[in-house]
N, C-alpha and C positions, 0 to 999 in steps of 0.2 A: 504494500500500500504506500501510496508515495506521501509527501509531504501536506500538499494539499487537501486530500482526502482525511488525511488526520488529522488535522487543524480544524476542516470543517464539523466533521463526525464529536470532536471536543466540543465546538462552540456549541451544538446544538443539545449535548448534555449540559453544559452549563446554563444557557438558554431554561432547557427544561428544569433546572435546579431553581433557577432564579423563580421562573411561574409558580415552581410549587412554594417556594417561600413566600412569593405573590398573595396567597390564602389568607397567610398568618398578620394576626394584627397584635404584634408585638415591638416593643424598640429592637430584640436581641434580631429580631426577622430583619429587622433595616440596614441592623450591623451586617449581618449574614449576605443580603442582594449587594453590600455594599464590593463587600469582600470578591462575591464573584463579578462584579461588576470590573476589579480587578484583575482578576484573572484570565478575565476574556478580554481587555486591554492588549496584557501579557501576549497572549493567545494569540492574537492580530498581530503584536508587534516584532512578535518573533518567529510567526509561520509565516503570513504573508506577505512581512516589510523583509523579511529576511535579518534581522536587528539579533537576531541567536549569534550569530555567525560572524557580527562584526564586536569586535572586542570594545566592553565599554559599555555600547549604546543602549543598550536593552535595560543594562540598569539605569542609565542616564536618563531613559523615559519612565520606567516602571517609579523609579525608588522616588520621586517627587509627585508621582503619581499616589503612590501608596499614603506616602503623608498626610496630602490632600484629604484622601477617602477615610483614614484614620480618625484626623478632626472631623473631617462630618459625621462617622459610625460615633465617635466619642459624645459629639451635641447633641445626638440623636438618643444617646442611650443614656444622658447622665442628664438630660434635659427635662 
């Protein structure tokens, strides 16, 4: 299975992870969409930008990314 076909077949679990989180009406669900909300980032930036593969970059966009989603999972859950 190549590159492409794994990347999508992930995002479409994650996708599905986030919908069933979708249900729940709780803060820890908002941290949880937050979180995969990340990882499908991730997911895009290092299957289909190809950013794996270049030394660096992948954390250069993820790890200010991660921050970001952090303070908001944090307002959200201590709010």
């Amino acid at each position: 299975m190549d590159t492409g076909t794994r990347t999508w077949i992930l995002l479409a679990g994650l996708t599905a992870a986030t919908a069933a989180l979708a249900g729940l009406d709780n803060r820890f669900a908002a941290a949880g969409m937050l979180a995969l909300a990340w990882a499908k980032a991730r997911t895009i930036l290092g299957g289909f930008l190809h950013l794996g593969s270049a030394p660096g970059w992948l954390a250069a966009f993820t790890l200010p990314l991660a921050i970001w989603l952090a303070a908001l999972a944090g307002l959200r859950v201590f709010s």
